[in-house]
PATORKOL-832548 format. One record per atom (N, C-alpha, C, O): residue in three letters; x, y, z. Coordinates in steps of 0.001 Angstrom, whole numbers, plus 500000, padded with zeros to 6 digits. Layout:
// residues N
AlaXYZ...
***
This chain:
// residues 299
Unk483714462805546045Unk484395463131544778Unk485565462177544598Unk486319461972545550Unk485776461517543292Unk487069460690542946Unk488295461136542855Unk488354462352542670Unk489305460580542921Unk490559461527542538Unk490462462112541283Unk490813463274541079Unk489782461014540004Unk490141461987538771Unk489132463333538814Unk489394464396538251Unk487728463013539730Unk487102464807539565Unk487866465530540364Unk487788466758540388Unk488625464898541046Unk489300466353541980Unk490358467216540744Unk490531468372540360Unk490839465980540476Unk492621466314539393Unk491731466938538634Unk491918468097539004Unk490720466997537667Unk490190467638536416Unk489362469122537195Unk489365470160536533Unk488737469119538493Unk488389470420538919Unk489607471167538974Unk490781470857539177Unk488953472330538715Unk489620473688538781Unk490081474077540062Unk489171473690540795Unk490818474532540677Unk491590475015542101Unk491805476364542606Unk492838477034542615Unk490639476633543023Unk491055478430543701Unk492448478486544096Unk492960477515544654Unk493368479967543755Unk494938480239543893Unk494396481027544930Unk493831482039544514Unk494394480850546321Unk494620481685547533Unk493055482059547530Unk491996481432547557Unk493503483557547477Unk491806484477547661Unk491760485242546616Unk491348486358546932Unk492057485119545234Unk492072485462543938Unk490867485813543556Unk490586486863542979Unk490044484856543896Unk488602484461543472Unk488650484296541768Unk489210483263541402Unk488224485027540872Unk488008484066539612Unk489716483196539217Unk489675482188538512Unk490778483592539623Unk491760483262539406Unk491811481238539164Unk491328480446539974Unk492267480993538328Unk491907478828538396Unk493726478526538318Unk494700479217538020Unk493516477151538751Unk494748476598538091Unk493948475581536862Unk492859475018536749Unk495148475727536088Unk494587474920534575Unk494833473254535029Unk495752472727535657Unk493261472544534259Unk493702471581534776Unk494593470554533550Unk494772471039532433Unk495028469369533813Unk496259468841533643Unk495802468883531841Unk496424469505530980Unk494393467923531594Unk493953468021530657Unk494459469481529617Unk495269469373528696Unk494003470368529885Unk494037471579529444Unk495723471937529438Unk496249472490528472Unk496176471696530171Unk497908471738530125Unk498478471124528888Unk499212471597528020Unk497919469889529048Unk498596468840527488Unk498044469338526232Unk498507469071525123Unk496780470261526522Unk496412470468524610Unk497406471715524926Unk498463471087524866Unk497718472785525162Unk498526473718524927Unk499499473290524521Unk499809473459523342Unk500397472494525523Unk501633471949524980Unk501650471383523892Unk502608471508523130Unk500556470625523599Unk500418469905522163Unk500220471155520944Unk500913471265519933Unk499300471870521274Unk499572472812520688Unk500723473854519912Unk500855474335518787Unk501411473892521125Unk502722474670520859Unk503842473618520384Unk504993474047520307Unk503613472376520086Unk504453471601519859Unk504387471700517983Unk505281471812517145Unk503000471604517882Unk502604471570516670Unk502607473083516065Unk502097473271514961Unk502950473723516499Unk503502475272516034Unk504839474944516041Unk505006474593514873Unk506088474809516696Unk506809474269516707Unk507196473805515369Unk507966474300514546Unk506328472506515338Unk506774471379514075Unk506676472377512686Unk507549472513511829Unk505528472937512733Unk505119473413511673Unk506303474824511044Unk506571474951509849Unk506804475651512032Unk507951476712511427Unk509141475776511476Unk510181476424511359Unk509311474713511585Unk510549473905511494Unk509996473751510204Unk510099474822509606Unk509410472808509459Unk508916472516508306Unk508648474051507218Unk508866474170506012Unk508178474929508080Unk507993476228506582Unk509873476234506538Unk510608476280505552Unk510162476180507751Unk512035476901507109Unk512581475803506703Unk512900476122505557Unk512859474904506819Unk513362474180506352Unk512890473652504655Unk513739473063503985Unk512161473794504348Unk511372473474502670Unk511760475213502092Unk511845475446500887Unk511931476136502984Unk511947477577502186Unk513771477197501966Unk514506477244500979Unk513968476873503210Unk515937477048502764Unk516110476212501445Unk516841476505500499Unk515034474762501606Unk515917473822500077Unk515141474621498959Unk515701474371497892Unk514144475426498782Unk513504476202497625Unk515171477155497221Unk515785477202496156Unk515370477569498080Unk516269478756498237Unk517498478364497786Unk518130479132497061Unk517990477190498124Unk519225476673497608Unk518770475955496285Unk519330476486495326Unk518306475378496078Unk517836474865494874Unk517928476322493690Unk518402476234492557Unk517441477400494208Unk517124478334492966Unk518490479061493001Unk518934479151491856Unk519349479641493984Unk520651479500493571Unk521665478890493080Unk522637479396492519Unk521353477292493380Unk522420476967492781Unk522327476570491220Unk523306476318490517Unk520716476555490718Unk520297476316489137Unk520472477645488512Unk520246477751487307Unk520803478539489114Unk521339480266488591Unk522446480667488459Unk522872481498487657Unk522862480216489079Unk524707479941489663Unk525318478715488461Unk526465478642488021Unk524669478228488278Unk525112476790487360Unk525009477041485628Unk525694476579484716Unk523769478037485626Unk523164478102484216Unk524686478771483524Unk525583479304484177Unk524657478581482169Unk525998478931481525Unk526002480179481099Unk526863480428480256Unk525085481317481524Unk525114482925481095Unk525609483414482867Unk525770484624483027Unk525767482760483756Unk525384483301484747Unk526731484141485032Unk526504485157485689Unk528107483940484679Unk529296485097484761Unk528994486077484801Unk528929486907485708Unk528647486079483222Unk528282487310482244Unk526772487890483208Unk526800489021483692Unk526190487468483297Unk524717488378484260Unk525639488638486110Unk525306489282487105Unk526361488115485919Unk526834488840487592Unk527606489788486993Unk527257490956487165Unk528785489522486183Unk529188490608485382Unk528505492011485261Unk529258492980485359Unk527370492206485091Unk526790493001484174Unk525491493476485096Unk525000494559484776Unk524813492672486355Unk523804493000487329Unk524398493343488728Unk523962494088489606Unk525613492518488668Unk525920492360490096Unk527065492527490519Unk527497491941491511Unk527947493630489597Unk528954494272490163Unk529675495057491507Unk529572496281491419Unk530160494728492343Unk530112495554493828Unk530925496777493077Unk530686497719493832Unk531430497092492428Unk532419498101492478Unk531162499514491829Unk530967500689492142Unk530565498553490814Unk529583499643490562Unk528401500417491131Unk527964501566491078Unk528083499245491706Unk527006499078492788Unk527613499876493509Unk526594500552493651Unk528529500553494242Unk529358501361495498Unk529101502639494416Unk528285503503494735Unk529846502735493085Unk529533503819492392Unk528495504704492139Unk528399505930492084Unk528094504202492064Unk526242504037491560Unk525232504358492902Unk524180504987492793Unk525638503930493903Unk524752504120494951Unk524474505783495334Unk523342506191495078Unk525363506665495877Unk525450507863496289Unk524241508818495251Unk523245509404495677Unk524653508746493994Unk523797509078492956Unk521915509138492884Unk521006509957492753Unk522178507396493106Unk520641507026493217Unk519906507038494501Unk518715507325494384Unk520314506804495653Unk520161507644496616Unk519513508992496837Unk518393509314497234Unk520714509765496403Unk519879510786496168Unk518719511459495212Unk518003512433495445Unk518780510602494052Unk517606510725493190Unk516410509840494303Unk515221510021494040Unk516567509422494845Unk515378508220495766Unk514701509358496624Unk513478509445496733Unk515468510103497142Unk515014511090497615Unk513935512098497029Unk512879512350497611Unk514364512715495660Unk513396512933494622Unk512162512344494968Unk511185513047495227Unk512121511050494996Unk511286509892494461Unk510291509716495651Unk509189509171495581Unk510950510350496910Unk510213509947498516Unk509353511520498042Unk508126511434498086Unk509861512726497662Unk509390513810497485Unk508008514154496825Unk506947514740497039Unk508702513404495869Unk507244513187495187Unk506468512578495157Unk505621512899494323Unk506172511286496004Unk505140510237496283Unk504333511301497662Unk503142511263497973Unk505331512112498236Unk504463512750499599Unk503845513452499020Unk502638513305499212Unk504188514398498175Unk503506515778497892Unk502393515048496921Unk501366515727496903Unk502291513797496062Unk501197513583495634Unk500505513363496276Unk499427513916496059Unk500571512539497361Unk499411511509498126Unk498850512364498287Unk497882512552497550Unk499171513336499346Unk498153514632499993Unk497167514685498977Unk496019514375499296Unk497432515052497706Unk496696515968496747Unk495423515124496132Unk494230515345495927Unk496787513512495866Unk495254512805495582Unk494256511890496786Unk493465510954496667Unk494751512690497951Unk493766511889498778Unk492403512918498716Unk491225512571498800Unk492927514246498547Unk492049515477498750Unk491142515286497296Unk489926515162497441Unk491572515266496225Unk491082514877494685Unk489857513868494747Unk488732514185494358Unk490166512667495253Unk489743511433495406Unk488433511534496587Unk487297511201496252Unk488685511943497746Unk487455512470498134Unk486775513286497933Unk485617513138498325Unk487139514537497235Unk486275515312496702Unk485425514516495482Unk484208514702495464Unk485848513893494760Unk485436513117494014Unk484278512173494189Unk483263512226493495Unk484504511234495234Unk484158510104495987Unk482403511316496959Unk481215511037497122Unk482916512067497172Unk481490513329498006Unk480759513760496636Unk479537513831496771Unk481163514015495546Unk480006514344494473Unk479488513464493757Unk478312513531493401Unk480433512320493373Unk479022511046493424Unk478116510645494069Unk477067510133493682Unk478523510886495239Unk477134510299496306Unk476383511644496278Unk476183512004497439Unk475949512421495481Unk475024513647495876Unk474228513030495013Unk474686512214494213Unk473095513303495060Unk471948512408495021Unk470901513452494209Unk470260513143493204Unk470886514430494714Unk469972515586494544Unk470010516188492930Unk470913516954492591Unk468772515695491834Unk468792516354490269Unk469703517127490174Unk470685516680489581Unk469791518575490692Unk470411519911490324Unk472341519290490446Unk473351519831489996Unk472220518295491052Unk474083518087491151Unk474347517327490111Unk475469516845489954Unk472927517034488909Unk473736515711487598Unk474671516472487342Unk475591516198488111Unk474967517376486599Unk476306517766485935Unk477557517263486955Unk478456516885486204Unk477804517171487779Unk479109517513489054Unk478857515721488838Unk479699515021488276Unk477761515266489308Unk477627513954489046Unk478755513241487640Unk479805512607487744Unk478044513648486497Unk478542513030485972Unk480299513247485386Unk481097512383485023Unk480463514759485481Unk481858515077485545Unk482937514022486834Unk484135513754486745Unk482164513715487699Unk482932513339488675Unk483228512106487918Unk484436511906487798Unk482112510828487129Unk481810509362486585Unk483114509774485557Unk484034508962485461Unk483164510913484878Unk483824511085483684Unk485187510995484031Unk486126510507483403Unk485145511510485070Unk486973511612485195Unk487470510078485757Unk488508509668485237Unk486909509309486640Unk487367508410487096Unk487416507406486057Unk488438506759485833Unk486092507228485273Unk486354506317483898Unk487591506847483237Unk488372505975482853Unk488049508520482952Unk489112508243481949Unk490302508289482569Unk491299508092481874Unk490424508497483682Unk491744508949483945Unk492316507155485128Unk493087506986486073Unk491197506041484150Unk491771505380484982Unk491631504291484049Unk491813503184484556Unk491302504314482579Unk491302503904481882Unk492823504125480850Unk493208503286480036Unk493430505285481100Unk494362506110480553Unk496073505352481500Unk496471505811482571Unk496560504543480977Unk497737504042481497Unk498640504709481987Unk499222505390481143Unk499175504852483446Unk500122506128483963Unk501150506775483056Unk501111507958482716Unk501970505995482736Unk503165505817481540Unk502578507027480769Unk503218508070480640Unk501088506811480162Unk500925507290479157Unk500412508979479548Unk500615510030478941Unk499932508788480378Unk499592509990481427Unk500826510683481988Unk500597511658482703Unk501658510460481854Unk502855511092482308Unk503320511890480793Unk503279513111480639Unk503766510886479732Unk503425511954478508Unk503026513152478162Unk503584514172477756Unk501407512671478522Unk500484513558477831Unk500819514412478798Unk501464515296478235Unk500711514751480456Unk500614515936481089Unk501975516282480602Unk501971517455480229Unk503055515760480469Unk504609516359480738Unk504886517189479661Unk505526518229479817Unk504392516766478399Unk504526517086477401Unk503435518078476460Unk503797519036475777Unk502297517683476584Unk501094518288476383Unk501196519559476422Unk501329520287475438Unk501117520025477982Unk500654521129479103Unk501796522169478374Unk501401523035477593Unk503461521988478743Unk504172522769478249Unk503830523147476884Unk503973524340476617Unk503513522562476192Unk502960522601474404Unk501684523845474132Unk501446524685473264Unk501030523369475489Unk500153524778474847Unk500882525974475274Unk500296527023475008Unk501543526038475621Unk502205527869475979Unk501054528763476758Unk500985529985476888Unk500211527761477209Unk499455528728478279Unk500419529258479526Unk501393528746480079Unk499631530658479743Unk500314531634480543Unk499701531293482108Unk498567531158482570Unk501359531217482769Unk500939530568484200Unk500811529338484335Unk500199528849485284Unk501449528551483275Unk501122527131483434Unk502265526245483618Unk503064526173482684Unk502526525381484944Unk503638524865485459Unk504325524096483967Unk503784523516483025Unk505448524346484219Unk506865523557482742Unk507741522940483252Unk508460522227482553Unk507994523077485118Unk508789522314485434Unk508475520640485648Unk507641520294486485Unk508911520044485160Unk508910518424485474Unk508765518116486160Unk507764517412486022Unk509282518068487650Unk508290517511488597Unk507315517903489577Unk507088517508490720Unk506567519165488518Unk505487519458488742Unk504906518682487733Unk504817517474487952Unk504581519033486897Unk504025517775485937Unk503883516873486185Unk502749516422486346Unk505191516024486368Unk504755514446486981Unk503868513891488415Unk503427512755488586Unk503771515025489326Unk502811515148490173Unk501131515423489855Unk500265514896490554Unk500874516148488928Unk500129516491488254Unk499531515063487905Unk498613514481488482Unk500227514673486893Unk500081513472485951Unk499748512195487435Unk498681511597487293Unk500194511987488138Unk500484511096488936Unk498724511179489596Unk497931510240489669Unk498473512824490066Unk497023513112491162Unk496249512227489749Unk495698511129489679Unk496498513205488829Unk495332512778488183Unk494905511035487872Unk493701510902487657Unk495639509847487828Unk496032508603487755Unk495184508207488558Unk494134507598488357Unk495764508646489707Unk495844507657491026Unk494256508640492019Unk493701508229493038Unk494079509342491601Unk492762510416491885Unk491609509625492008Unk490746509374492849Unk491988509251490574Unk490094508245489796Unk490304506781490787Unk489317506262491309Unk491267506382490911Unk491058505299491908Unk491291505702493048Unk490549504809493457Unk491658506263494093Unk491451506798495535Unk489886507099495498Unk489236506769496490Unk489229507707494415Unk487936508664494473Unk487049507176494548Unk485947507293495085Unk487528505377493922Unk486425504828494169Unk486650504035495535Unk485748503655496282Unk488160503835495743Unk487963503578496577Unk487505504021498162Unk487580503290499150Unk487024505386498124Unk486520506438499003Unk485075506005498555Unk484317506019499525Unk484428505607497330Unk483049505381497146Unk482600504292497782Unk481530504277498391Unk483491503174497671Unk483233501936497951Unk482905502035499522Unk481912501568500081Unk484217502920500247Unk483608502758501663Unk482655503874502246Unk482335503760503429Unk482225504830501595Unk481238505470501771Unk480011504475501694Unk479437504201502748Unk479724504107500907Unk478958502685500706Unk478514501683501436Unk477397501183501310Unk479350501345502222Unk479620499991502451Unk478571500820504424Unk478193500245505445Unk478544501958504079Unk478121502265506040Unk476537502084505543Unk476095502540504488Unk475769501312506537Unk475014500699506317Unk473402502109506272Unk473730503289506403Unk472650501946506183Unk471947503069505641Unk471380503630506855Unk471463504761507334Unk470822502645507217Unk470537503010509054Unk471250503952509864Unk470819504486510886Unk472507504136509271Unk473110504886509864Unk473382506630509494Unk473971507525510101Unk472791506583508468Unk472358507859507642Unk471011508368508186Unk470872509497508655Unk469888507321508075Unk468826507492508711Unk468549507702510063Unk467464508149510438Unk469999507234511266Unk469589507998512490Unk470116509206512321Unk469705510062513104Unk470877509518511558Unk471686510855511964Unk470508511639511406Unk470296512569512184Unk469692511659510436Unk468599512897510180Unk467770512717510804Unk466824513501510732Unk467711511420511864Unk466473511772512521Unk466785512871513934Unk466130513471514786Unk467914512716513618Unk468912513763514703Unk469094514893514435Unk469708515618515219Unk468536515419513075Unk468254516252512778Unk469553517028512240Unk469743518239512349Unk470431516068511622Unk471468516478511163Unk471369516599509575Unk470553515918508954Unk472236517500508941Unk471865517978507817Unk472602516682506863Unk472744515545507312Unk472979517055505632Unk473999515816505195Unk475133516506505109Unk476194515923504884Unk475112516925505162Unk476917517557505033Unk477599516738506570Unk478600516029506676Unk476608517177507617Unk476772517045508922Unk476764515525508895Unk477788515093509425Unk476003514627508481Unk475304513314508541Unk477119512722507999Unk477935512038508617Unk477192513389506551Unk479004512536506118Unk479787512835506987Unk480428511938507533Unk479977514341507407Unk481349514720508841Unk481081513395509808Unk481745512358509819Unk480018513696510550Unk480054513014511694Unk479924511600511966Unk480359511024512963Unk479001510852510562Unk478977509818511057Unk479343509253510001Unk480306508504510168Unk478732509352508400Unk479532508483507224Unk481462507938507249Unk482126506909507378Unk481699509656506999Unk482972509888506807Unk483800508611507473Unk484301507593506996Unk483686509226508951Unk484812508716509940Unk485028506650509606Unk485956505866509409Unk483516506604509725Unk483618505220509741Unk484093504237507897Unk484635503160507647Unk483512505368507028Unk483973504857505723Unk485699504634505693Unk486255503581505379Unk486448506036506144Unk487446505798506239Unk488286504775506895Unk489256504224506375Unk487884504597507936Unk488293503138509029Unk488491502369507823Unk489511501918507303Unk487324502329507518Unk487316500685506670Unk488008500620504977Unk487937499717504144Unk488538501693504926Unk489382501932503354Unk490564502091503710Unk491278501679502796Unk491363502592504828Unk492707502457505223Unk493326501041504461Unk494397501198503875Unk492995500301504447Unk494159499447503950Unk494070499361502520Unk495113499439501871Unk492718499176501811Unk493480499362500437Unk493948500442500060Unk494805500476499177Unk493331501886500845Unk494573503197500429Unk496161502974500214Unk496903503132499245Unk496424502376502034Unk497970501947501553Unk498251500998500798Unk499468500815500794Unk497636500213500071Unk497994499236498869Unk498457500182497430Unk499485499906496812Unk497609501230497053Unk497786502336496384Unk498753503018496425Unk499456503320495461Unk498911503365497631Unk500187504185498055Unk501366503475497834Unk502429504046497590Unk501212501917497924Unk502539500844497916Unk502903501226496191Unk504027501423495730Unk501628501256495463Unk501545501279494100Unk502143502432493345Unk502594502361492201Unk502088503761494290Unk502187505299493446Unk503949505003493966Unk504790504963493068Unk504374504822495352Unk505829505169495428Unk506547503967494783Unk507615503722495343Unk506183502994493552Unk506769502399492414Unk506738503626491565Unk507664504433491496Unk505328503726490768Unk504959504954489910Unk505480506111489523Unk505444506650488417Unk506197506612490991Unk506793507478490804Unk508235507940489903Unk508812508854489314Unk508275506720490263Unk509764506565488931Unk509519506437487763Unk510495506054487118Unk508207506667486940Unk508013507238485596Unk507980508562485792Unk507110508788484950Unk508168509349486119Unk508232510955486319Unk509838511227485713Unk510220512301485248Unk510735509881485852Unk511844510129485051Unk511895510026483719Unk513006510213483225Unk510861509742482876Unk510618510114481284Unk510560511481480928Unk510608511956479793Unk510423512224482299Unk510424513762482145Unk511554514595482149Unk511600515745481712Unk512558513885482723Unk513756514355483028Unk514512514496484044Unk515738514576483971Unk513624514554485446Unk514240514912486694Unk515054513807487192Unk514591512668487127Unk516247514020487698Unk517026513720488072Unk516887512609489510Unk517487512782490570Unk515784511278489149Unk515087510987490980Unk515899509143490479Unk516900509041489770Unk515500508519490791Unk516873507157491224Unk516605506321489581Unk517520505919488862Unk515487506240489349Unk515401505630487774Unk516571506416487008Unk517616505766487012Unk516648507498486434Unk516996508420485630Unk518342508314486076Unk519248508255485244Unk518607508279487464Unk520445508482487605Unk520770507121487471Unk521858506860486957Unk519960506105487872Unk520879504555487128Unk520862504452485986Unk521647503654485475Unk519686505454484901Unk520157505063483745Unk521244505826483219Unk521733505418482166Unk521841507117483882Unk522873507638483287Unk523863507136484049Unk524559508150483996Unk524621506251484848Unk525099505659485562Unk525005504105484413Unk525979503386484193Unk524030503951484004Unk524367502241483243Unk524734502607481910Unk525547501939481270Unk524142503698481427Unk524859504429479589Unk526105504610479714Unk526814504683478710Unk526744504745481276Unk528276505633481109Unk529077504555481573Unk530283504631481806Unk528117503201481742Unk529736502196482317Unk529234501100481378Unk530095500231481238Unk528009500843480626Unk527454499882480525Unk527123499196481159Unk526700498308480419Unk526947498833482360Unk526872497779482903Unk525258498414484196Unk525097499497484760Unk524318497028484200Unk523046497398484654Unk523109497120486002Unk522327496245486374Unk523915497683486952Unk523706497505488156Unk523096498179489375Unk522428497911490373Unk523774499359488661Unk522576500986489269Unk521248500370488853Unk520571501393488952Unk520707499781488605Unk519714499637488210Unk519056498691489142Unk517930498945489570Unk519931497208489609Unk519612497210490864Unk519778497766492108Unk519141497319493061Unk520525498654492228Unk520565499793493153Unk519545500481493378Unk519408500973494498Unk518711500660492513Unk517624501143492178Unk516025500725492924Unk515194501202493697Unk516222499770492273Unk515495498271492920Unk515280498088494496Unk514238498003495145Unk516477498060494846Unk516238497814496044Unk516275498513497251Unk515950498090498360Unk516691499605496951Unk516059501223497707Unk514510501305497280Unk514256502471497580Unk513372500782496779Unk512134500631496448Unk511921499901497196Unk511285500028498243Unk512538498824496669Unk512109497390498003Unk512189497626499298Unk511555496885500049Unk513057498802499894Unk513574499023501250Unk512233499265501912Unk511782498732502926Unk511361500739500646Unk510635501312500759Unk509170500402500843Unk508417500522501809Unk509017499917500240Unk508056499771499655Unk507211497701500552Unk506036497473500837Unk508036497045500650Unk507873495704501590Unk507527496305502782Unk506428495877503133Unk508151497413503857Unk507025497460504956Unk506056497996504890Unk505274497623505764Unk505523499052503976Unk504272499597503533Unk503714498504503043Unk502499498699503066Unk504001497223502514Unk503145496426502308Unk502664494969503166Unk501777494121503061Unk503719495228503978Unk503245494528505538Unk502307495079506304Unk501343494469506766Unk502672496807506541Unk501519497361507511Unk500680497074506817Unk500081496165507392Unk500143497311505734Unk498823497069505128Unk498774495704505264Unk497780495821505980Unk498941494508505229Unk498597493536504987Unk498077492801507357Unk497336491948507846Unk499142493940507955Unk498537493844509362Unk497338494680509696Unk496772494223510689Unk496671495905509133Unk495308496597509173Unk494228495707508135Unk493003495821508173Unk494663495192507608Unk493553494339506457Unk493250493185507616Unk492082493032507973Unk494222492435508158Unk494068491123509359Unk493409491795510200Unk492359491292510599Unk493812493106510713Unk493021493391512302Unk491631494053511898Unk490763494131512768Unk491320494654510292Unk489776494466510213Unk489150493344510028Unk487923493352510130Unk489598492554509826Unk488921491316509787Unk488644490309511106Unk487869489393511382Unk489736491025511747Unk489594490706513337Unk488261491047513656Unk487391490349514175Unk488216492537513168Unk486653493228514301Unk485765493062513674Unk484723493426514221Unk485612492464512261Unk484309492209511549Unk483702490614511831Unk482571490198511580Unk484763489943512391Unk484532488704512995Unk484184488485514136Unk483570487471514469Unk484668489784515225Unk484546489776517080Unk485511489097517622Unk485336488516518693Unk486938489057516821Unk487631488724517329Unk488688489586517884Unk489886489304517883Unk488144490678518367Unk488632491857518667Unk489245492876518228Unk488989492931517025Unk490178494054518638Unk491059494921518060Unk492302494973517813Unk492908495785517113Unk492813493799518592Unk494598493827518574Unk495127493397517803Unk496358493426517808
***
C-alpha cells in the first residue's frame, strides 16, 4: 500500500469497531463547507443591514416624516395607550381559543359528511357542499354584520345578544367552511389501499376513519390548520364592529380621544408578538413534513 492509500484509508479508533477517523480529503470538504455557510450569513446580514438602513433613512428624510412620528410614533401615548389595549388583547386571545375548538369540531364534522358516500346521506351531502361554498364565499367583515346584527334583530327567544358571542359565532361559521376543506383535502390525500386493508380487517367505516383515515389525515393537515389559526387570531379583531371592548376597539377610543394613531400601533404589535411565532412553528411542521415525504427523516 502507498502512503497516499494509507492517508485516504479509513483508521479503526481502538476497538470501536464501526467507529473511522475521517479521512483528510473528507476533512477539507466540511471545512469548505462550513466556510461557505460562513460566507453566505455574512453576505444575507450584511445586504439585510444596507436594505435596512437604506429604508430608514429614505423615511426619516421624506418631508411628512415629523408629522407621521408625530402622530404613529408617540412614546408618551404609546405608554398611555398600552395598559388599555393589552387588556382588550386579552379579549382577543379569548376569543380566538374559544373559536378554534368550535371550528375545529364544525369543520370536521363537516369534512366526515362529505366523504359519506352512501345515496341515503345526499341531503347531509349536499348541506355540508352548501355551507362551505357560502360561508366561504361570504367575506368575514361581512359575516360579522350579518351574525352581530341580524340574529339580535329577529328577537328570537333564547337567542345569544351578547357580542362576543356573536362574533364567535360569526367567526365558527367563516373559518368552519375552510377548516371543513381543509380536513377534506387530508382525508383524501390517505391513499385508498389503506381504506381497503382496514375492511378487509373487517373494520366498519366509522372504525376504518377512527383508526386508520383520521389519525393519519390529520398528521398531514397540521400545518395548514395553523396557517388558519395565524389567520382567525388577526380576524378576531373584527368582532370589534360589535362593540366589545378587545385591543382594536380600545385603540380606537384611545386615538378619537387624543387624536393621535398610535394605540393603533400598540395594537399591531401585540398581534405581531402573537401571531410571527405561530407562523414560524407552522412554517417548521410544513419543513419537517417534507422531511418525511422525502426520507429525510423526522427531526
Amino acid at each position: 500500500m502507498t502512503d497516499g492509500e494509507a492517508a485516504a484509508s479509513p483508521t479503526p479508533v481502538g476497538d470501536a469497531g464501526p467507529d473511522w477517523v475521517k479521512s483528510e480529503r473528507q476533512l477539507r470538504r466540511e471545512a469548505e463547507l462550513r466556510g461557505r455557510a460562513r460566507r453566505s450569513v455574512s453576505v444575507a446580514t450584511a445586504s439585510t443591514l444596507v436594505v435596512v438602513v437604506a429604508l430608514v433613512a429614505g423615511i426619516t428624510a421624506s418631508p411628512g416624516w415629523p408629522r407621521v412620528q408625530e402622530f404613529f410614533f408617540s412614546p408618551e401615548e404609546f405608554v398611555d395607550a398600552l395598559p388599555d389595549v393589552l387588556r382588550g388583547f386579552l379579549l382577543n386571545i379569548k376569543i380566538f381559543l374559544i373559536a378554534e375548538v368550535f371550528i375545529l369540531v364544525v369543520g370536521l364534522l363537516v369534512a366526515l359528511v362529505r366523504g359519506l358516500r352512501a345515496p341515503v346521506f345526499f341531503p347531509l351531502r349536499a348541506l355540508a357542499m352548501l355551507y362551505t361554498d357560502v360561508f366561504r364565499g361570504i367575506p368575514t367583515i361581512l359575516l360579522v354584520y350579518l351574525v352581530g346584527f341580524g340574529i339580535p334583530a329577529l328577537q328570537l327567544q333564547g337567542a345569544p345578544s351578547d357580542p362576543v358571542t356573536l362574533g364567535i359565532i360569526a367567526l365558527v361559521l367563516s373559518y368552519g367552511g375552510y377548516v371543513a376543506e381543509v380536513f377534506r383535502a387530508g382525508i383524501e390525500s390517505v391513499h385508498p389501499s389503506q381504506r381497503a386493508a382496514a375492511r378487509s380487517l373487517a373494520l366498519s367505516h366509522g372504525q376504518t376513519m377512527r383508526y386508520v383515515v383520521l389519525p393519519q389525515a390529520v398528521r398531514r393537515v397540521v400545518p395548514p390548520l395553523l396557517n388558519d389559526f395565524v389567520s382567525l387570531q388577526k380576524d378576531s379583531a373584527l368582532v370589534a364592529m360589535l362593540g366589545p371592548l378587545e385591543a382594536l376597539r380600545q385603540a380606537q377610543i384611545h386615538g378619537a380621544s387624543s387624536f393621535n394613531y398610535t394605540p393603533y400601533l400598540a395594537a399591531a404589535l401585540l398581534f405581531i408578538l402573537l401571531t410571527v411565532p405561530m407562523a414560524r412553528f407552522t412554517d417548521h411542521l410544513a419543513a419537517r413534513a417534507a422531511r418525511r415525504q422525502t426520507g429525510g427523516g423526522t427531526a
